[in-house]
C-alpha positions as a printed Julia matrix, in Angstrom:
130×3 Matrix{Float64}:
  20.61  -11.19    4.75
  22.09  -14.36    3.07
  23.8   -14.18   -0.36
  20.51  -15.3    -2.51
  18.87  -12.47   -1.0
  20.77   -9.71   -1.13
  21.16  -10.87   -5.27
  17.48  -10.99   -5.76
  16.81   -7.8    -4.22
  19.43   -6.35   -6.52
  18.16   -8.0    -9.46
  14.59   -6.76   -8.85
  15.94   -3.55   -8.51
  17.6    -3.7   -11.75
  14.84   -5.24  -13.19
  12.13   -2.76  -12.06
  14.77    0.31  -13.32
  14.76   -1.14  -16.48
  11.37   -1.59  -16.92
  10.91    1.74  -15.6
  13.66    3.13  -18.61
  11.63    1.06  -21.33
   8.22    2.32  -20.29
   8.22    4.73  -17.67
   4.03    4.91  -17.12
   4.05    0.7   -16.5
   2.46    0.68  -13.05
   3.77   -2.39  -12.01
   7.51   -1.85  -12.22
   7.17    1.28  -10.33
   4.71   -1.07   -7.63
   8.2    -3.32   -7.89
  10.67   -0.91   -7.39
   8.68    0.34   -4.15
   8.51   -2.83   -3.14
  12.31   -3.42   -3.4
  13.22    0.06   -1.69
  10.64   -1.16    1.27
  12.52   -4.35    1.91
  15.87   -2.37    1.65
  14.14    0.28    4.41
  13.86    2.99    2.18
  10.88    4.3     3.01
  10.83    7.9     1.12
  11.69    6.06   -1.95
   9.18    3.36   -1.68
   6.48    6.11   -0.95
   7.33    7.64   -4.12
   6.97    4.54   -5.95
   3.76    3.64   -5.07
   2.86    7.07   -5.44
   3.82    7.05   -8.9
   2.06    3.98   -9.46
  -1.33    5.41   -8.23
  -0.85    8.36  -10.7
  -0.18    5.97  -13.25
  -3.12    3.18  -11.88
  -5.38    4.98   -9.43
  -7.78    2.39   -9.44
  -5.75   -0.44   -7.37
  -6.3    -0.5    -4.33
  -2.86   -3.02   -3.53
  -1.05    0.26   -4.35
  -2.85    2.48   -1.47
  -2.39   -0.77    0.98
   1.32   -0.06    0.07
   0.97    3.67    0.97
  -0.41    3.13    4.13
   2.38    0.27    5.21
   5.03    2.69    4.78
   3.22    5.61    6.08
   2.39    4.21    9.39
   5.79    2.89    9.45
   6.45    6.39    9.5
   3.69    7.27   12.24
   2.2     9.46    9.54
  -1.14    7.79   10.69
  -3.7    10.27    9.12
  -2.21   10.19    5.5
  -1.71    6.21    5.93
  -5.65    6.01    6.7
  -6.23    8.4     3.88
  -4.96    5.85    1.42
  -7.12    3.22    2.5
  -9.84    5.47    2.52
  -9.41    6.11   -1.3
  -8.78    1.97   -1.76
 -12.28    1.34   -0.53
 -13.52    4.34   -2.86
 -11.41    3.05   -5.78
 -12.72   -0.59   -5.36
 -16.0    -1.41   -3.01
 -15.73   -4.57   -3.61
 -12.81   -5.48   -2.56
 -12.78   -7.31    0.61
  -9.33   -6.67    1.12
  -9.54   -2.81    1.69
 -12.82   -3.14    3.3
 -10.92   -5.37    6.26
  -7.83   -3.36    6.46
  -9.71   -0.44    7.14
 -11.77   -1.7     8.99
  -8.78   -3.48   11.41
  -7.48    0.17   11.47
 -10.47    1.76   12.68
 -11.13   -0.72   15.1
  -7.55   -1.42   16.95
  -6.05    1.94   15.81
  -4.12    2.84   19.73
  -4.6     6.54   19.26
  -8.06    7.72   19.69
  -8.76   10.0    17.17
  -8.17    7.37   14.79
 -10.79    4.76   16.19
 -13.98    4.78   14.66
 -15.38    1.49   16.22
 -18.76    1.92   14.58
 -17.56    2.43   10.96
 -15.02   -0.37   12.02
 -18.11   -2.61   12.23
 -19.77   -2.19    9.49
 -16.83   -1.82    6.74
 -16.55   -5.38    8.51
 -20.11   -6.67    8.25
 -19.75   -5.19    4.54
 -16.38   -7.11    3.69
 -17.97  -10.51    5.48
 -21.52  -10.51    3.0
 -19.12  -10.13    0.44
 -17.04  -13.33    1.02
């Protein structure tokens, strides 16, 4: 990691902290600070960032996307799919959840994940709406 980097990952985390000290239920700093512990491989700590995020925001669906990235890092597949499960509940809109889930269903290499038919149609859903 060059120089630059390894400063603005330690100035994001220092900025997130401190954001988190001011106002400790601001979403978004604790969606930054996960974000920095991710890049740093911290997994357990980025969980529990976006995990306090979603208590703080439930209803944003970037946050469960999150989730699931580090939890299938993990192979912690069933809790990962779980989060974008409650994306597409939080927001049915939302193309974006629609197609991850969808992509997860569909390509998913253990079987009792696949769900090729719900794949489909969370994908036919998320195409009418674009």
């Amino acid at each position: 990691m060059s120089l630059w980097a390894t400063t603005a990952v330690k100035a994001a985390f220092s900025e997130s902290a401190w954001a988190i000290a001011l106002r400790p239920e601001n979403g978004g700093a604790h969606e930054n600070l996960g974000l920095v512990y991710a890049r740093e491989g911290k997994r357990d700590e980025a969980l529990a960032e976006f995990e306090r995020a979603l208590e703080i925001e439930p209803a944003r669906p970037v946050l469960h996307f999150h989730a699931y990235l580090i939890l299938a890092s993990q192979n912690r597949m069933a809790e990962g799919i779980a989060h974008l499960e409650q994306a597409v509940r939080a927001a049915p809109g939302e193309v974006e959840g629609l197609s991850a889930l969808a992509w997860v269903l569909a390509t998913e290499p253990d079987a009792k994940f696949r769900e090729g038919r719900r794949a489909v149609v969370l994908a036919e859903r998320a195409a009418s709406l674009t």
